[in-house]
N, C-alpha and C positions, 0 to 999 in steps of 0.2 A: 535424140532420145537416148537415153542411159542402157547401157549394157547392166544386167542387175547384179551388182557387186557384191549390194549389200541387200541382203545378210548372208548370202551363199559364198561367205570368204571362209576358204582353209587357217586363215591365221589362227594361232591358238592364243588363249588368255588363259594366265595362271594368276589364280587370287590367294592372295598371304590376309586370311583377317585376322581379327583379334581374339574373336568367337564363331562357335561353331555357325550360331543363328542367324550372324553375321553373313558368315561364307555361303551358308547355305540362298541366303537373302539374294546375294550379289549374283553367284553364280545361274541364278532360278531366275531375275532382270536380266543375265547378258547374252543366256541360251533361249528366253523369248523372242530376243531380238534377233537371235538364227545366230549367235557367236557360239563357234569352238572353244568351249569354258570347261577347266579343271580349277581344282581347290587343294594346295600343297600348303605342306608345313613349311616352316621360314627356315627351310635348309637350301642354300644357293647352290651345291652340285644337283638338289634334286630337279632345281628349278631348270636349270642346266639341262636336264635331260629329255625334259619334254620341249624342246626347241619352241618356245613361245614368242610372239610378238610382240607382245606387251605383259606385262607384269604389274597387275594392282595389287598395291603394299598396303595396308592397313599404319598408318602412324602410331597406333595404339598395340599393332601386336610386339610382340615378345622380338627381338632383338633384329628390330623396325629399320634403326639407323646404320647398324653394320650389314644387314642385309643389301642395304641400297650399297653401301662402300661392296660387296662383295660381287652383287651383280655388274657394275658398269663395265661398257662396252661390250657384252655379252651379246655370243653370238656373231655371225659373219656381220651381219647388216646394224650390229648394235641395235639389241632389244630396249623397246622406249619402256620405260619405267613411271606408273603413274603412283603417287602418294597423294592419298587419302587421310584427313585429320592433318595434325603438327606432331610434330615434331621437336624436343625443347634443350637449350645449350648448344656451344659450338661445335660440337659432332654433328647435330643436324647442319648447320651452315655447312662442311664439308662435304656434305653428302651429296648437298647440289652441285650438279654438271649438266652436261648437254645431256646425256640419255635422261633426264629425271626430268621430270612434267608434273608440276602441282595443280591439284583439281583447278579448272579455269570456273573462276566464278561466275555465276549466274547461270549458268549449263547444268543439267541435269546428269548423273552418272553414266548412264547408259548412251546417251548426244556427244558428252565427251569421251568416252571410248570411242565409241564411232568414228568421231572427229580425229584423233589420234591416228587410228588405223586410216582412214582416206577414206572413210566408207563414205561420208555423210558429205555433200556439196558443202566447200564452206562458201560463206557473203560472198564473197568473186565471183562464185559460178552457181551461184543459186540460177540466178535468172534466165541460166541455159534451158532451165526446163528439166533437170537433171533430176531424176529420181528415181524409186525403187521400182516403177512401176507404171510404165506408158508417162503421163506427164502429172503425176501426183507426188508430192512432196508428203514424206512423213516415217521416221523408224520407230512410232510406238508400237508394242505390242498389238493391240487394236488394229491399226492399218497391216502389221504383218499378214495378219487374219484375214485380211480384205485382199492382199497383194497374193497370197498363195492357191485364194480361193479363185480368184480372177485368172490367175497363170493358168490354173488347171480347163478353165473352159474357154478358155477364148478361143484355141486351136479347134475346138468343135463348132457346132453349129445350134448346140442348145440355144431354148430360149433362157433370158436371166431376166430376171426379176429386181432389181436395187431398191430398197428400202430404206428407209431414214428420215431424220427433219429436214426440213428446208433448209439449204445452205450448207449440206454438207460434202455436197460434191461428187454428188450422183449423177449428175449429166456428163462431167469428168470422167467418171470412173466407168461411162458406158462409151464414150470417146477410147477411152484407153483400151480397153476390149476389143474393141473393135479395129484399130491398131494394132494390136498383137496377135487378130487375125488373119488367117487365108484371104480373106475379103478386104485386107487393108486398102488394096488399092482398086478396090470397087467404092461405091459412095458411099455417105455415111447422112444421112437425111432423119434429121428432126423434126417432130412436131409437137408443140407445148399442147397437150390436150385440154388444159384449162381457159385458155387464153380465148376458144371458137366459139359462137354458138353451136347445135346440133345440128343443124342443115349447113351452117359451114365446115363441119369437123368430119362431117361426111363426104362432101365435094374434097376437100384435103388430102381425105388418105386415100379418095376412091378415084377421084377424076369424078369432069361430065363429059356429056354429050353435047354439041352444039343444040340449041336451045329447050335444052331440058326444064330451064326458069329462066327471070327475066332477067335481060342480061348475059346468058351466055352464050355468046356470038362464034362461040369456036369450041372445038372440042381442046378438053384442057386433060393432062394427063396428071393422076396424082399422085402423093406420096411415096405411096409402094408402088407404081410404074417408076418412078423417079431413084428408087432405092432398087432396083433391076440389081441382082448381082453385088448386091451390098450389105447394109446394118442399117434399119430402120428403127428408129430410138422415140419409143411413146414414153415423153415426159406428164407426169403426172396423169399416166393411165388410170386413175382411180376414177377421173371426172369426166370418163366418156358416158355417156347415158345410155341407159341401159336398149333403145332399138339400134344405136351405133353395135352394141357388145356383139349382137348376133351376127353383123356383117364379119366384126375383125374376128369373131372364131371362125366363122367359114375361111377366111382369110388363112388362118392358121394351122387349119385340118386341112384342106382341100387345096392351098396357095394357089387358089382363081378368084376372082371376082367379078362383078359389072359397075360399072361409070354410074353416077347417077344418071337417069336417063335414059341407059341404054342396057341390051339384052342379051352380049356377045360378052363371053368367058374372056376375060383378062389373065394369062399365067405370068406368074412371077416367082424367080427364085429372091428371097429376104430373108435375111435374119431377125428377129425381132429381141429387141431388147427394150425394156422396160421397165417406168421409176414411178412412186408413189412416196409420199410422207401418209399415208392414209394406213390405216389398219383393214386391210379388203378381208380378210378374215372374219373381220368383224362385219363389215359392210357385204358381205354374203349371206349373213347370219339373219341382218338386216334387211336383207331382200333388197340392196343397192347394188350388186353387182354379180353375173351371175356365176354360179360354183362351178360350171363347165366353164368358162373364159379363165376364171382364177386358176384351176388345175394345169389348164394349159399356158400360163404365162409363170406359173409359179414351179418351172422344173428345175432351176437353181435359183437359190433367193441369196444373195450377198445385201447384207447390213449395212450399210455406213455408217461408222460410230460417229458419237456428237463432239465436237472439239474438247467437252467438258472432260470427256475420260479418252482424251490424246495429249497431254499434259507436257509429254517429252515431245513433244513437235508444235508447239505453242511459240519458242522462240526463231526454230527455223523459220515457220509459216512468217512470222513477222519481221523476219529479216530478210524472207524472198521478196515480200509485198516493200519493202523499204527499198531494195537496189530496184526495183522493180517502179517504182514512182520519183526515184531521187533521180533515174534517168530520164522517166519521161517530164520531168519537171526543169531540169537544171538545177537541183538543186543540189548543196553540199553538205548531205545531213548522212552521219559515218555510224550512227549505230543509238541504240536507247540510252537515258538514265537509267542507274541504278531504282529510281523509284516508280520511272515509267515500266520500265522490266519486272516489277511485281505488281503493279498495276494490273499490268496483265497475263500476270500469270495466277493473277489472284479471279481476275472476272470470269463469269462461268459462262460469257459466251452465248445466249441462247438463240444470237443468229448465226452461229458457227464459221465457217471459212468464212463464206461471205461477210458477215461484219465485221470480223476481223481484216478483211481485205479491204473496207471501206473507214475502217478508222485507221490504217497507218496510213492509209491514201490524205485523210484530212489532219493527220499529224504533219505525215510530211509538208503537205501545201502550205500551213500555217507557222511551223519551222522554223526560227530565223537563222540558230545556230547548228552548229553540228551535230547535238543530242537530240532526239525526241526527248520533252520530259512528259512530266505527267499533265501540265495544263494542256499542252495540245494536243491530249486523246477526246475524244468526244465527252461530254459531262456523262452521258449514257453510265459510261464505265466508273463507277462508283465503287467504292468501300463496303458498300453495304455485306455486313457480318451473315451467312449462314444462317448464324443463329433465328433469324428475326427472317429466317424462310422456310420457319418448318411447319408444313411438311413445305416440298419442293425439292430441300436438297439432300443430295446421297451423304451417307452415312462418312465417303472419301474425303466429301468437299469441308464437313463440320467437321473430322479431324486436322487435314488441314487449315485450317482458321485456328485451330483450338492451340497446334506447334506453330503457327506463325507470328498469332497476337501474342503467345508465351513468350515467343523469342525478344519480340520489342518492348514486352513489360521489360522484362527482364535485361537489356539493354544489350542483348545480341550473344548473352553468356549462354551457352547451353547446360554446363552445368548445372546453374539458375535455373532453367527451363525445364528442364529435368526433373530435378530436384519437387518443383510446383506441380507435373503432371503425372508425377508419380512413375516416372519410367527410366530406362537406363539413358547417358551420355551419349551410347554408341546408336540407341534406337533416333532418339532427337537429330544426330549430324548424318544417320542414311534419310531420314525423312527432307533434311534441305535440302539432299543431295539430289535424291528423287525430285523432291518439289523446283529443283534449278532455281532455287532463291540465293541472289548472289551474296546478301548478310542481310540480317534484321537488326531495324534500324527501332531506334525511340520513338514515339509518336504514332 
């Protein structure tokens, strides 16, 4: 498990943009992501003085290239220098050395900062499990939110609530809680509450008694006898039915119970944690589930965001799931195409981790050469434009389509792309950068 580096690093970042709207932009992405960010003018003693780590240079500001000649080697440790946009003439050729790092394509701004400073696992050690947070992979803003809210309660004994669609890694993220708990090394005992019927969902969590029905030949203990001293995790608590609800609030207020069958107080010390894609809010409202059980499982409620609006952890995720099958396969496949890499970063995903975890899985297996391209993602993952899903898609997803297909009319000129969508050059090359689209291509 990861020590959480990132975002909690002292390192500082100094940004040289070219406009203020700019800086303000950059700086606003790299202080969500929890970095130490200042915004200086393109004077190299001032840069100097805030003893930075790195240094992003805007290509386009004001005296770009001699800034880079005046910074290098700066600092004990030599400050890495990242450049943003080009740079044009043989002064930029000189400008490159070892401290200077050109954006790395197909990486999003904020992934490659990251990645610069050592925050972010790179492919080598993805598969360690390495991450910001119990064993969840991910530095978007979004998961920050999730990773800070989770820190805060796990050393307690609240109950939590995890919410979200299916597949987004809410059984993980109740794993991970419960690891960064007191109780780590007590049990940690799941039950899919969808999966039972209602006489078996109550033998589950309750235990019986030796022949309480037919068939039970022995006294069997259950769930929360089994979770003694631990984290008991009701997966898709929404679907217990509503004479279960009564048992697990007593459960919850009073932590005793009886076996089915039997008439003798069971005490148990349990944490309860708890996941739903269901809106109980609604289904309280509904009279499906009842307002006293909701209150009491809903004392922190942590969201899961959808992979659609986690956009800067779209090529991690898929580069852990690739070392991650290329081991367990034998096989020799070293990273995407450029076309498979917007493939998916284009698709919105709406089985989230999990499908995404099952299509590099069937990229990989079908593989022959070192690239995933784009034939070996599942057909699922299509092209299909926004446009021709409205309603369904945010407001994010049609802008993005709107600068990506611009980029490829236009034959990867931003300029051109600019120019057609009516906005500036500098707004068009933060939105690739954001988007981690390595170039737009024709077609």
């Amino acid at each position: 498990m990861m020590s959480a580096e990132y975002p909690s690093s002292p390192r500082r970042i100094v940004v040289v943009a070219a406009s203020d709207d700019e800086g303000r932009s950059w700086e606003q992405s790299l202080r969500d992501a929890g970095h130490d960010t200042v915004r200086c003018a393109p004077d190299a003693p001032r840069i100097a003085s805030a003893e930075p780590a790195l240094v992003v240079i805007d290509g386009d500001a004001p005296r770009a290239a001699s800034l880079v000649h005046e910074l290098r080697g700066l600092g004990p440790g030599g400050t890495l220098l990242l450049l943003l946009g080009s740079l044009d003439g043989g002064e930029a050729m000189a400008a490159v050395d070892a401290t200077l790092v050109r954006d790395v394509d197909g990486q999003s701004f904020v992934d490659t900062v990251s990645r610069l400073l050592g925050l972010v696992p790179s492919a080598s050690r993805t598969r360690a499990a390495k991450a910001t947070f119990g064993g969840l992979l991910g530095v978007s803003p979004a998961m920050q939110r999730v990773y800070r809210l989770a820190s805060q309660v796990a050393p307690t004994r609240a109950t939590v609530l995890v919410t979200g669609e299916s597949g987004t890694g809410k059984g993980a993220l109740a794993k991970a809680i419960h690891d960064e708990s007191p109780r780590a090394r007590g049990p940690f005992v799941s039950v899919h509450c969808a999966a039972l019927a209602e006489t078996l969902l109550e033998s589950e969590l309750f235990g019986h008694e030796k022949g309480s029905f037919t068939g039970a030949d022995r006294r069997r203990p259950g769930r929360f006898e089994l979770a003694h001293n631990g984290t008991l995790f009701l997966d898709e608590v929404g679907e217990i039915p509503l004479a279960t609800q009564v048992k697990l609030l007593r459960v919850l207020q009073e932590r005793e119970f009886e076996r089915v069958g039997g008439n003798q107080a069971v005490s148990v010390d349990v944490r309860i944690l708890a996941a739903t894609n269901r809106d109980l809010a609604a289904d309280v409202k509904a009279g499906r589930f009842r307002e006293d059980l909701f209150y009491r499982l809903n004392v922190v409620r942590i969201e899961m965001p959808p992979l659609r609006m986690r956009q800067t952890d779209l090529m991690m995720l898929a580069t852990h799931y690739l070392e991650l099958f290329r081991a367990e396969n034998g096989k020799q496949v070293n990273g995407f195409s450029d076309a498979a890499r917007e493939r998916i970063l284009e698709y919105p995903w709406p089985g989230n981790v999990r499908e995404l975890e099952n299509a590099i899985e069937r990229a990989v297996v079908v593989c022959e050469g070192s690239l995933i391209e784009e034939e070996h993602l599942p057909i699922e993952i299509d092209r299909t434009s926004p446009i021709a899903r409205i309603p369904g898609s945010t407001l994010a997803e049609i802008e993005r389509y709107a600068i990506v297909a611009t980029l490829q009319a236009a034959g990867g000129s931003t300029a051109k792309a600019a120019e057609i969508l009516g906005v500036s050059v500098r707004t068009v090359q933060y939105r690739v950068h954001e988007y981690g689209v390595a170039r737009a291509r024709r077609g």
